[in-house]
N, CA, C and O of each residue as an XYZ file, in Angstrom:
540
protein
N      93.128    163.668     87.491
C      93.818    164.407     88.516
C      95.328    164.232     88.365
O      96.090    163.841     89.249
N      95.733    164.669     86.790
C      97.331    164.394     87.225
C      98.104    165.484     87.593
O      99.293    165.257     87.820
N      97.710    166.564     87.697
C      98.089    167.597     88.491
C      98.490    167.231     89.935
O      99.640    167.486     90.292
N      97.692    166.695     90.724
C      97.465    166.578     92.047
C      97.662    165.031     92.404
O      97.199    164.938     93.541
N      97.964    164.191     92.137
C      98.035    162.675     92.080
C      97.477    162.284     93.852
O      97.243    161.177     94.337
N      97.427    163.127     94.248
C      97.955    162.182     95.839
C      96.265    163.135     96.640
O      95.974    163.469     97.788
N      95.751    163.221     95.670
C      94.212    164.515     96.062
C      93.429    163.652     95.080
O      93.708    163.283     93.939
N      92.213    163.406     95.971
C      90.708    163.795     95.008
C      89.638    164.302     94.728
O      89.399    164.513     95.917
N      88.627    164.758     94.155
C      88.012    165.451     93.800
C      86.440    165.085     94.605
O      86.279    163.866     94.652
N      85.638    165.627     95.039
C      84.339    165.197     95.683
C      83.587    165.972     95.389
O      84.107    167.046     95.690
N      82.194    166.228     94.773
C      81.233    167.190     94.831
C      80.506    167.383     96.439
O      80.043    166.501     97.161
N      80.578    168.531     96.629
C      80.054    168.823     98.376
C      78.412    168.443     98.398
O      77.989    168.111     99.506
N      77.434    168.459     97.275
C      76.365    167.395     97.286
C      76.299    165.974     97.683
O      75.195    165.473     97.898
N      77.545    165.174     97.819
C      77.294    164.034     97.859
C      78.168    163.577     99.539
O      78.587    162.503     99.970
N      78.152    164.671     99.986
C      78.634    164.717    101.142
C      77.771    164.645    102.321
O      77.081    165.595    102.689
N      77.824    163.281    103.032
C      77.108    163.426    104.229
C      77.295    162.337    104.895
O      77.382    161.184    104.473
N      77.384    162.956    106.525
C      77.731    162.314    107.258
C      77.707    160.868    107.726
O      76.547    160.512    107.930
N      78.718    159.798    107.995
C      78.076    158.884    108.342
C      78.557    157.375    106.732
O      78.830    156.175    106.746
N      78.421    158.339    105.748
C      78.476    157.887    104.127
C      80.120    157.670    103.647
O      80.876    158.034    104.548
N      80.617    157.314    102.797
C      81.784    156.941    102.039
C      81.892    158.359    101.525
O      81.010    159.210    101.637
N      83.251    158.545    100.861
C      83.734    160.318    100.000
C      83.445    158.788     98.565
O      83.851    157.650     98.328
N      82.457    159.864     97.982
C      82.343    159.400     96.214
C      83.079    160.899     95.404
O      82.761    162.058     95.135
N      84.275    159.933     95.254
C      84.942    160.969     94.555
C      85.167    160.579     92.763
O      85.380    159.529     92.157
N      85.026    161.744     92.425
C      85.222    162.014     91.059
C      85.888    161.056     90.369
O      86.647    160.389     91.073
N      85.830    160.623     88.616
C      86.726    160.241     87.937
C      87.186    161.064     87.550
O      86.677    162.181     87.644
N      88.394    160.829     86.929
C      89.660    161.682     86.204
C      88.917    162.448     85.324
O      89.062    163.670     85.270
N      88.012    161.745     84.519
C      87.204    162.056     82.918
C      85.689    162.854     83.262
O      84.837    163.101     82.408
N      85.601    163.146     84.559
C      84.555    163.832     84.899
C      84.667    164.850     84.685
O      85.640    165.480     85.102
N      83.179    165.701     83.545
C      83.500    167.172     84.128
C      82.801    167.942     84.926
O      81.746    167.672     85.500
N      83.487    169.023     84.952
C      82.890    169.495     86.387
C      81.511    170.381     85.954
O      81.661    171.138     84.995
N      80.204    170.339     86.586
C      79.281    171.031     86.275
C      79.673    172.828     86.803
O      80.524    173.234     87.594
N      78.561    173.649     85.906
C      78.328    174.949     86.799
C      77.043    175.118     88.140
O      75.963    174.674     88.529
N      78.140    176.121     88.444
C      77.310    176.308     90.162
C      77.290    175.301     91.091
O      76.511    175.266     92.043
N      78.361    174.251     90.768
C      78.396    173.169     91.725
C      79.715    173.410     92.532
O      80.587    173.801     91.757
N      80.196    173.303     93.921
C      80.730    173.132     94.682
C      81.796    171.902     94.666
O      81.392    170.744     94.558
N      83.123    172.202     94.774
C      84.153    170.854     94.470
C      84.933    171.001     95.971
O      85.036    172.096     96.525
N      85.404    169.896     96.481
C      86.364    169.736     97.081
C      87.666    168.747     96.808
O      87.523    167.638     96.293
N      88.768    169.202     97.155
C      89.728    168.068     97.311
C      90.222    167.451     98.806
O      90.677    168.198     99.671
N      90.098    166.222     98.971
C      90.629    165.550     99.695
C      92.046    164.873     99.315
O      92.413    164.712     98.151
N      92.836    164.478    100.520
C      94.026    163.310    100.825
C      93.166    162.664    100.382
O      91.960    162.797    100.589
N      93.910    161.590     99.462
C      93.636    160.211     98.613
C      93.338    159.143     99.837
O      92.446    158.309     99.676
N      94.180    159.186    101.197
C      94.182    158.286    102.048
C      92.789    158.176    102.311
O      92.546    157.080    102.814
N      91.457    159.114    102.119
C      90.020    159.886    102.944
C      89.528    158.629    101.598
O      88.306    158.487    101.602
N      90.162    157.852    100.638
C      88.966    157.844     99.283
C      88.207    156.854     99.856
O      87.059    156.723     99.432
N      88.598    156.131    100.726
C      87.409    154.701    101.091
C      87.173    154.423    102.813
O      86.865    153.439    103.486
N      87.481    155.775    103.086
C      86.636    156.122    104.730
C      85.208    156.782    104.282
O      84.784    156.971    103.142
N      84.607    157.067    105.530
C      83.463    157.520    106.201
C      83.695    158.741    106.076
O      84.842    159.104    106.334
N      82.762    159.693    105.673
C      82.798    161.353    106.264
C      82.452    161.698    107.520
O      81.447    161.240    108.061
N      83.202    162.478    108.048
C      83.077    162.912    109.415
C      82.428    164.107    109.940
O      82.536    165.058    109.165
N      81.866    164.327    110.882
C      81.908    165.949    111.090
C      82.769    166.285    111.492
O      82.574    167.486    111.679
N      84.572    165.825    112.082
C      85.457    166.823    111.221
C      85.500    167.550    109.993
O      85.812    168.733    109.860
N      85.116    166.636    108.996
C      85.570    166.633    107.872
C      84.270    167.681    107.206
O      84.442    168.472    106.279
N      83.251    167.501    107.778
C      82.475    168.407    106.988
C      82.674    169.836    108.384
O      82.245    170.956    108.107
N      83.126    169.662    109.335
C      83.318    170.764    109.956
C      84.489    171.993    109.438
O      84.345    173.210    109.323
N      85.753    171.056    109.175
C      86.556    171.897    108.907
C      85.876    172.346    107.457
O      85.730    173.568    107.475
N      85.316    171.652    105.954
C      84.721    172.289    105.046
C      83.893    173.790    105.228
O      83.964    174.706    104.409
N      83.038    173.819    106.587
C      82.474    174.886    106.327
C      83.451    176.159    107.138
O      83.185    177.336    106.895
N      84.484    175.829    108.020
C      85.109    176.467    108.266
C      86.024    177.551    107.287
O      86.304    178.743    107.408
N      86.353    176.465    106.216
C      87.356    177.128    105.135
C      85.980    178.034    104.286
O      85.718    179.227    104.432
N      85.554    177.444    103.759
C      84.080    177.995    103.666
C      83.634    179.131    104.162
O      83.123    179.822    103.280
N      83.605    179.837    105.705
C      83.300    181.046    105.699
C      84.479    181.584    105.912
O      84.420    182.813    105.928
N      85.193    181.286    106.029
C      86.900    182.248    106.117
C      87.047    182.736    104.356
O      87.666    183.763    104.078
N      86.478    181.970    103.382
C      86.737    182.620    101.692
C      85.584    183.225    101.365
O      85.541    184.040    100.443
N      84.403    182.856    102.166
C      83.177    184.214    102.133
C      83.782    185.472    102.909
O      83.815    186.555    102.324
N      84.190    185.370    104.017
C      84.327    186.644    104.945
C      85.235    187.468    104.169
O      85.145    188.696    104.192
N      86.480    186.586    103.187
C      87.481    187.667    102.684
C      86.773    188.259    101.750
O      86.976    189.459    101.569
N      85.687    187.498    100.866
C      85.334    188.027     99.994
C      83.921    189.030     99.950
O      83.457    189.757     99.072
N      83.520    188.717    101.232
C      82.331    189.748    101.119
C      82.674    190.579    102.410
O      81.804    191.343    102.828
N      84.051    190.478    103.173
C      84.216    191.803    104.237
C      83.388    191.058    105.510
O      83.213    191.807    106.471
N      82.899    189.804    105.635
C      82.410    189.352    106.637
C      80.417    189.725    106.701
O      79.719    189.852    107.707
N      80.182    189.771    105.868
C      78.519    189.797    105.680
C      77.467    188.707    105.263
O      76.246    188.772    105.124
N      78.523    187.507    105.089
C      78.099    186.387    104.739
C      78.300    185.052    105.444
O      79.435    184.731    105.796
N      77.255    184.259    105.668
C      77.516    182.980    106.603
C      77.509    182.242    106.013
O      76.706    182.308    105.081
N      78.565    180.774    106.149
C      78.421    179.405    105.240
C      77.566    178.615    106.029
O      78.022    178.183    107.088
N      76.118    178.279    105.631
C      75.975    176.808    106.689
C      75.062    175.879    105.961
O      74.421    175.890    104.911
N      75.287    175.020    107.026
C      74.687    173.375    106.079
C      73.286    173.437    105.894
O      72.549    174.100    106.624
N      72.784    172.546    104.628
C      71.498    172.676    104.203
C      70.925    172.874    105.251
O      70.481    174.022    105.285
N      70.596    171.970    106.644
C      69.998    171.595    106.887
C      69.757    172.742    108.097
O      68.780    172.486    108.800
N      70.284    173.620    108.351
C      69.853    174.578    109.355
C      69.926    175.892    108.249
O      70.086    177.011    108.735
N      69.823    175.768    106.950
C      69.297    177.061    106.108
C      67.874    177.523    106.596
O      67.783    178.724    106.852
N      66.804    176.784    106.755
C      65.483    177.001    106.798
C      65.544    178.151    108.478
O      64.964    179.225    108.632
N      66.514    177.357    109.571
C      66.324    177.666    110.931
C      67.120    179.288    110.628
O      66.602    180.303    111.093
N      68.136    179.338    109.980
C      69.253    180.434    110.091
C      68.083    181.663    109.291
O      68.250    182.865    109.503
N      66.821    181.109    108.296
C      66.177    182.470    108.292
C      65.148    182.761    108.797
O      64.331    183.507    108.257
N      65.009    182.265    109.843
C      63.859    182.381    110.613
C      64.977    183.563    112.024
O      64.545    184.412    112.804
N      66.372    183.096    111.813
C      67.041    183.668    113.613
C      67.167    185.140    112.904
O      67.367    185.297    111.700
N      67.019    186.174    113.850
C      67.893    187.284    113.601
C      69.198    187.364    112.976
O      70.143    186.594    113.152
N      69.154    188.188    112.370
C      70.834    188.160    111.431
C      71.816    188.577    112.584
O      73.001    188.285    112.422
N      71.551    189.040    113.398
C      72.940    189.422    114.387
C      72.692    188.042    115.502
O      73.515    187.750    116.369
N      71.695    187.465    115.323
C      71.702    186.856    116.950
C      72.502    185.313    116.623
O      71.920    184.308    116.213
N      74.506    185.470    117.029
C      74.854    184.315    116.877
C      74.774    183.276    117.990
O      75.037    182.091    117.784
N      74.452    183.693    119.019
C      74.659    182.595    120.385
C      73.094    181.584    119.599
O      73.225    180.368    119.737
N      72.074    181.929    119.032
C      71.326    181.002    118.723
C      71.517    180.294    117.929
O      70.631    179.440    117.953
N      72.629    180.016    116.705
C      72.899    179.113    115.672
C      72.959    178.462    116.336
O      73.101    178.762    117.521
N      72.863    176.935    115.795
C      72.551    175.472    116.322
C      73.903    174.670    116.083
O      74.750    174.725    115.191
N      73.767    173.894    117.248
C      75.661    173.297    117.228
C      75.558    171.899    117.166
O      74.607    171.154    117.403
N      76.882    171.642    116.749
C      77.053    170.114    116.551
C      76.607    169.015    117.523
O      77.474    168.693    118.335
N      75.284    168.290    117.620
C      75.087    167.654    118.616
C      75.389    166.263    118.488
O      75.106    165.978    117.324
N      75.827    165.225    119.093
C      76.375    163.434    118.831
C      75.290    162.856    119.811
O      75.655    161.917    120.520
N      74.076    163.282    119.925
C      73.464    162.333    120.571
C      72.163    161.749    119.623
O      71.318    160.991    120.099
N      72.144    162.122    118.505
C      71.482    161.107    117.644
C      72.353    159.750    116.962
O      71.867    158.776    116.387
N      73.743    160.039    117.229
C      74.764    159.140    116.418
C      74.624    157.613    117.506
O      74.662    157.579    118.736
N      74.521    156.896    116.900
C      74.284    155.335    118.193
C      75.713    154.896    117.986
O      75.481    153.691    117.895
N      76.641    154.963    117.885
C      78.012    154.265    118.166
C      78.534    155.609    119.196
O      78.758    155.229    120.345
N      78.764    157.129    118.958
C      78.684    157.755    120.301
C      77.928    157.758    122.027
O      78.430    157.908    123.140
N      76.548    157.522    121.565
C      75.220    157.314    122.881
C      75.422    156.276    123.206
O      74.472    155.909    123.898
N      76.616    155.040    123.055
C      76.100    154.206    123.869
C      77.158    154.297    125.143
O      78.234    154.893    125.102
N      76.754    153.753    126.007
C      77.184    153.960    127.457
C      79.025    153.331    127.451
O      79.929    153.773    128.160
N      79.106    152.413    126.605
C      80.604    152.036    126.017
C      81.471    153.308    125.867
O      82.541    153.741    126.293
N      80.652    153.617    125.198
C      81.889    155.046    124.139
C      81.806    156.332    124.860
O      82.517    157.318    124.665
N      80.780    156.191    125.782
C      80.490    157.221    126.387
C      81.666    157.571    127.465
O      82.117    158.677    127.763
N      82.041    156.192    127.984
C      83.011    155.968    128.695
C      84.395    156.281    128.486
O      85.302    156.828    129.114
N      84.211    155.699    127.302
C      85.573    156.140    126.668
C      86.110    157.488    126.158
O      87.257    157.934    126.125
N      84.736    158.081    125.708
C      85.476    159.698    125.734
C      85.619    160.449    126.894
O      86.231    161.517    126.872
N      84.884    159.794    128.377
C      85.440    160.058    129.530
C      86.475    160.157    129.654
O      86.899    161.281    129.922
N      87.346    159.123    129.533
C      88.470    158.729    129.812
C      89.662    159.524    128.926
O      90.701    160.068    129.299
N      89.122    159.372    127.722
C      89.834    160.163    127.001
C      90.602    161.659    126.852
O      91.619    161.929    126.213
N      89.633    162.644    127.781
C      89.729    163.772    127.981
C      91.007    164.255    128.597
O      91.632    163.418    129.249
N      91.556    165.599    128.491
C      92.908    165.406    129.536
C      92.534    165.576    130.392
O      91.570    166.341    130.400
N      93.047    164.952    131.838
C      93.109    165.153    133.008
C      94.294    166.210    133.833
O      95.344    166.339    133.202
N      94.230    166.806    134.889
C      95.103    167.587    135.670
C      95.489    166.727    136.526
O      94.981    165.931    137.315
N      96.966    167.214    136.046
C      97.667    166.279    137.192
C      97.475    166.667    138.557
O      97.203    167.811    138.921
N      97.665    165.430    139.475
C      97.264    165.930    141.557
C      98.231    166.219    141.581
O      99.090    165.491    141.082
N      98.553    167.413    142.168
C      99.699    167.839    142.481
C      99.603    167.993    144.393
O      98.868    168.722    145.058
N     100.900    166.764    144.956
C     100.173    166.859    146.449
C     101.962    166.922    146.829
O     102.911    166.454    146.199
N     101.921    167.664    148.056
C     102.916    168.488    148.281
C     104.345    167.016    148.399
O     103.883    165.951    147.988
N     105.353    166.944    148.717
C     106.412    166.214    148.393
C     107.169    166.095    150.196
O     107.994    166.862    150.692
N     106.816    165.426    150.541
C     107.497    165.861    151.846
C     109.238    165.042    151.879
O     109.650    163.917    151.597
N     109.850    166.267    152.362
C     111.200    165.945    152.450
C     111.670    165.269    153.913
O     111.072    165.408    154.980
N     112.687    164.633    153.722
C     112.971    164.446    155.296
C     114.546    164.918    155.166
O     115.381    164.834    154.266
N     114.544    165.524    156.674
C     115.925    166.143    156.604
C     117.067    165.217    156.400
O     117.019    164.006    156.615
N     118.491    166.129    155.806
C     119.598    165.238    155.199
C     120.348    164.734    156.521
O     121.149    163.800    156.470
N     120.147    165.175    157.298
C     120.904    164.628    159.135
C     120.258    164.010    159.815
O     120.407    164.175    161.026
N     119.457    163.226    159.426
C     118.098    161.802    160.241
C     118.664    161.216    160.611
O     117.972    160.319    161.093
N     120.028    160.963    160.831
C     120.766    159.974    161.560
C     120.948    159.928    162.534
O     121.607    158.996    162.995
């Protein structure tokens, strides 16, 4: 990667959630019909996220849609089987990101904490003045 020094290379097979990014050597080559990504070098010895595989399929159908005019959907293995069983127009039924199989989200700790986390609205409660001649 001396093109890119500060990027590395990942095959989208070895991507899954929960797991380390196993990224490429320099001297690797790249197979056909396989899928590449580059990551920030900072990502080489974290966890994959479903950010991280979220924003992937995002970019993912935004370079199908340009390229097929929008007739094509990107999605993960694992709801291929469900996506041909749904109607091709019916999108409110695709299946969404759920965190309640993940056990460091479900527990009642963290649960708390993304409570908390959320923005809140400020109280806005009226200001009472007192007149400038109270004397």
């Amino acid at each position: 990667m001396l093109e890119a020094p500060n990027f590395f290379i990942a095959n989208t097979k070895s991507l899954k959630i929960g797991r380390r990014f196993c990224p490429l050597n320099a001297d690797d080559e790249l197979g056909k019909a396989s899928v590449y990504v580059m990551f920030p070098m900072h990502k080489k010895n974290s966890v994959v996220t479903a950010g991280d595989m979220g924003d992937l399929f995002i970019t993912a159908n935004s370079v199908v849609k340009r390229a097929f005019k929008g007739n094509i959907r990107v999605l993960p293995e694992s709801t291929v089987e469900i996506s041909q069983n749904m109607e091709r127009n019916d999108v409110d039924a695709a299946p969404r990101l759920s965190l309640e199989g993940i056990e460091e989200v479900s527990s009642p700790y963290s649960a708390h904490r993304m409570s908390m986390s959320r923005s809140k609205k400020p109280l806005l409660e009226t200001i009472e003045e007192e007149p400038v001649c109270s004397k």
